[in-house]
Backbone bond lengths (Angstrom), bond angles and torsions (degrees), N, CA, C in turn:
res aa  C-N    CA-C-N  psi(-1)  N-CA   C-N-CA  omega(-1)  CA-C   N-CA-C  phi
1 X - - - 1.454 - - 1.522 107.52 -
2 X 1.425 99.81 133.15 1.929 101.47 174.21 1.307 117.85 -53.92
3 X 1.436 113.42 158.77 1.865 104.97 176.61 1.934 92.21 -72.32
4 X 1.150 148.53 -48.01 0.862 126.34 -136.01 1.959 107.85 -84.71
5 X 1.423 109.25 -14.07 1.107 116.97 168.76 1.499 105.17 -81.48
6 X 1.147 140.95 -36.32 1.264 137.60 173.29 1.762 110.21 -38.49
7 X 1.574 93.84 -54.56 1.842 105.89 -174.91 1.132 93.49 -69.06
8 X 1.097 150.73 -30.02 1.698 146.44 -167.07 1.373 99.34 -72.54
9 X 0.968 89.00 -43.00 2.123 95.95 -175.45 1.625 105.88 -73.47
10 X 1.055 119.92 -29.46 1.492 117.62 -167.47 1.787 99.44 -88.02
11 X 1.064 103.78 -48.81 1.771 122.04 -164.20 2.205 85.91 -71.79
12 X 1.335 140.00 5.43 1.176 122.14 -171.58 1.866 104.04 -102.61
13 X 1.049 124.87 130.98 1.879 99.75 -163.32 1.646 85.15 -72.94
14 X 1.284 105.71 -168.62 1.383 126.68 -157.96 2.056 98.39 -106.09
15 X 0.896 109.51 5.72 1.684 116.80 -175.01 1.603 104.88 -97.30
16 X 1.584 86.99 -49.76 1.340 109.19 -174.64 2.099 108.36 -57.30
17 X 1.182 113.47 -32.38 1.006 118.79 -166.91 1.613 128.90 -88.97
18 X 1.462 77.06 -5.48 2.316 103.30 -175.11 1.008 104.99 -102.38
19 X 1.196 150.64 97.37 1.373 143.51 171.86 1.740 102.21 -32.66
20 X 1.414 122.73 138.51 1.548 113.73 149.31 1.658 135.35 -62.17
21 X 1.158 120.98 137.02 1.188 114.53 162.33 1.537 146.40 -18.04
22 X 0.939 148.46 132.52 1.520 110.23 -164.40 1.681 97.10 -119.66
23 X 1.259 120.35 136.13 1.505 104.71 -172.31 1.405 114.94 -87.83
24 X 1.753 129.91 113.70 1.574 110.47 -179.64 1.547 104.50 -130.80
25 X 1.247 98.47 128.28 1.449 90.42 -178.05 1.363 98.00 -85.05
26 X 1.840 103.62 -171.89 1.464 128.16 169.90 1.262 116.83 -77.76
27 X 1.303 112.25 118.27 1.809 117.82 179.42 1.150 85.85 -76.86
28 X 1.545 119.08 139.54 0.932 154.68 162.72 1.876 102.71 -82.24
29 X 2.074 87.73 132.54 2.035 99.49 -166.04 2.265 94.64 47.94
30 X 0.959 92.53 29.73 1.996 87.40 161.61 1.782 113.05 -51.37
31 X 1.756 103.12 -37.10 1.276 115.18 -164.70 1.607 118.70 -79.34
32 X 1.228 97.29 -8.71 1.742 116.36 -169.21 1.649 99.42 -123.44
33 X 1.710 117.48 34.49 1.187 127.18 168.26 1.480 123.09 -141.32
34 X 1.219 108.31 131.71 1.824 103.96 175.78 1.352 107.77 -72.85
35 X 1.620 115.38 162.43 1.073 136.11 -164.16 1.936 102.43 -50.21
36 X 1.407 101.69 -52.29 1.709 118.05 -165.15 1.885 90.96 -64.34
37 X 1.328 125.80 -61.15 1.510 113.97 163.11 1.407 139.96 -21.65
38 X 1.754 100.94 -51.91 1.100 88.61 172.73 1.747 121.54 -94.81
39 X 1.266 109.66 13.62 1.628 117.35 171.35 1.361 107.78 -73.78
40 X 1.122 116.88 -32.60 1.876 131.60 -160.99 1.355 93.75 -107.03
41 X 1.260 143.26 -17.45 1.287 112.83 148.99 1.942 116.66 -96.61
42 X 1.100 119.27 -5.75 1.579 103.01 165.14 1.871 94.27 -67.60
43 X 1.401 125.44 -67.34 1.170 130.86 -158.04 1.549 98.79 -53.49
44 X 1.093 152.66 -20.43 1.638 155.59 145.62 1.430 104.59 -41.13
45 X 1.079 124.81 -55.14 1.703 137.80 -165.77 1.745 87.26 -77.46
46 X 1.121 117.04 -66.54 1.310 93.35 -150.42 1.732 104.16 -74.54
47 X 0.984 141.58 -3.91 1.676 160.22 -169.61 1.848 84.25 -88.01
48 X 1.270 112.66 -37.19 2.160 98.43 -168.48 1.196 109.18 -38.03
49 X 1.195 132.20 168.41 1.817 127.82 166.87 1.299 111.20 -95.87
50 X 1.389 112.65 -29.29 1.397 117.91 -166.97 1.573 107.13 -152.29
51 X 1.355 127.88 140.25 1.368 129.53 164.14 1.009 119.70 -51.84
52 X 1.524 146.19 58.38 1.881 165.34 171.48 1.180 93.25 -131.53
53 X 1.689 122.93 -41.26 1.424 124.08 -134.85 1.603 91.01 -104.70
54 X 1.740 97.66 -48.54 1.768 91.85 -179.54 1.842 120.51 -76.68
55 X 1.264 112.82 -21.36 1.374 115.46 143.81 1.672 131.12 -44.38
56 X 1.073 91.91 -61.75 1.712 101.09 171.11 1.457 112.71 -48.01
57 X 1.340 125.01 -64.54 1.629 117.56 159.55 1.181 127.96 -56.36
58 X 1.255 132.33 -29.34 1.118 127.51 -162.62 1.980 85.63 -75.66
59 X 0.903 112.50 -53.40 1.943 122.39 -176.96 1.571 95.66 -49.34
60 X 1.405 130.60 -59.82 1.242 127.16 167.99 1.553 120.00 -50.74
61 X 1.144 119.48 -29.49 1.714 126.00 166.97 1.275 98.01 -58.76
62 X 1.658 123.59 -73.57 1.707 120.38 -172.86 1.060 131.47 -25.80
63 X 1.793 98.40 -51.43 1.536 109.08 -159.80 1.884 98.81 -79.55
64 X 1.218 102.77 -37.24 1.860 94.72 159.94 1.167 126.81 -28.84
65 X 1.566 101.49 -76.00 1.478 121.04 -172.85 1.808 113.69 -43.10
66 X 1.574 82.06 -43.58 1.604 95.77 179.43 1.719 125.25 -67.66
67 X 1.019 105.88 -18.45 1.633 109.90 171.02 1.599 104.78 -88.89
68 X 1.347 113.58 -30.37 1.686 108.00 -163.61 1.373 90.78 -102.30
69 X 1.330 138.46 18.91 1.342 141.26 165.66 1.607 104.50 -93.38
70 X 1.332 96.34 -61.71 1.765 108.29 166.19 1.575 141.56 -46.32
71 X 1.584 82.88 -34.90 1.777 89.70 155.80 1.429 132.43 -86.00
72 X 1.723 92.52 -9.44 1.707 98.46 166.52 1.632 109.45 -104.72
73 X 1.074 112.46 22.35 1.584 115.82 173.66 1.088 118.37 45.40
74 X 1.629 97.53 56.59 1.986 126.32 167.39 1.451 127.44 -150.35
75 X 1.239 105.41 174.55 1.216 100.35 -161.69 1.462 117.56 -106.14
76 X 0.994 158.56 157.30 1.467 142.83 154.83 1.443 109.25 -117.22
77 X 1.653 94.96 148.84 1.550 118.31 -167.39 1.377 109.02 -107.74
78 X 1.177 107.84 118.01 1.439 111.15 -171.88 1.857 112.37 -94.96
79 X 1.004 122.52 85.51 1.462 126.82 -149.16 1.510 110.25 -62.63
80 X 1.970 99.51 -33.30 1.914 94.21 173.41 0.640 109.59 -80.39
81 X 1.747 153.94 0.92 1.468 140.52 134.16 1.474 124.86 -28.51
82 X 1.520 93.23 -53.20 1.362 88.76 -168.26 1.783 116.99 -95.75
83 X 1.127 81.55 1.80 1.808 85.35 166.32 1.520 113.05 -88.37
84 X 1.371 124.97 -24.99 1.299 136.64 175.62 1.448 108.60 -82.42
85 X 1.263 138.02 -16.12 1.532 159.20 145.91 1.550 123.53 -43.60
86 X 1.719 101.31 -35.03 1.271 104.75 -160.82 2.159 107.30 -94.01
């Protein structure tokens, strides 16, 4: 390895070098959605202005899932329920 890539490596902080985590929750009825569905609803969530707004859809996502779960004679698990439960 060159010296000057060596200093590149040393001079980079150590934060910089870890990618972050990325936070994704569980779409709720994820399983009763095609791939392009569930792109257009992350890209909905992340477009909200404010957490009222991405709440508000995300509750309008459920109650979807939840009728087109019902017509396939299932159930959907809404997982931030039950983390807010516990």
């Amino acid at each position: 390895m060159c010296l000057a890539a060596l200093f590149a490596l040393a001079a980079t902080p150590a934060a910089a070098a870890e990618p972050q985590p990325v936070q994704r929750e569980i779409i709720p009825g994820s399983e009763l959605m095609t791939s392009q569905e569930r792109e257009r609803y992350r890209l909905r969530l992340r477009g909200a202005g404010t957490p009222q707004e991405r709440e508000r859809l995300r509750a309008a996502h459920v109650r979807e899932m939840e009728e087109r779960a019902q017509l396939r004679g299932l159930q959907v698990i809404d997982y931030s329920r039950l983390k807010g439960a516990q």
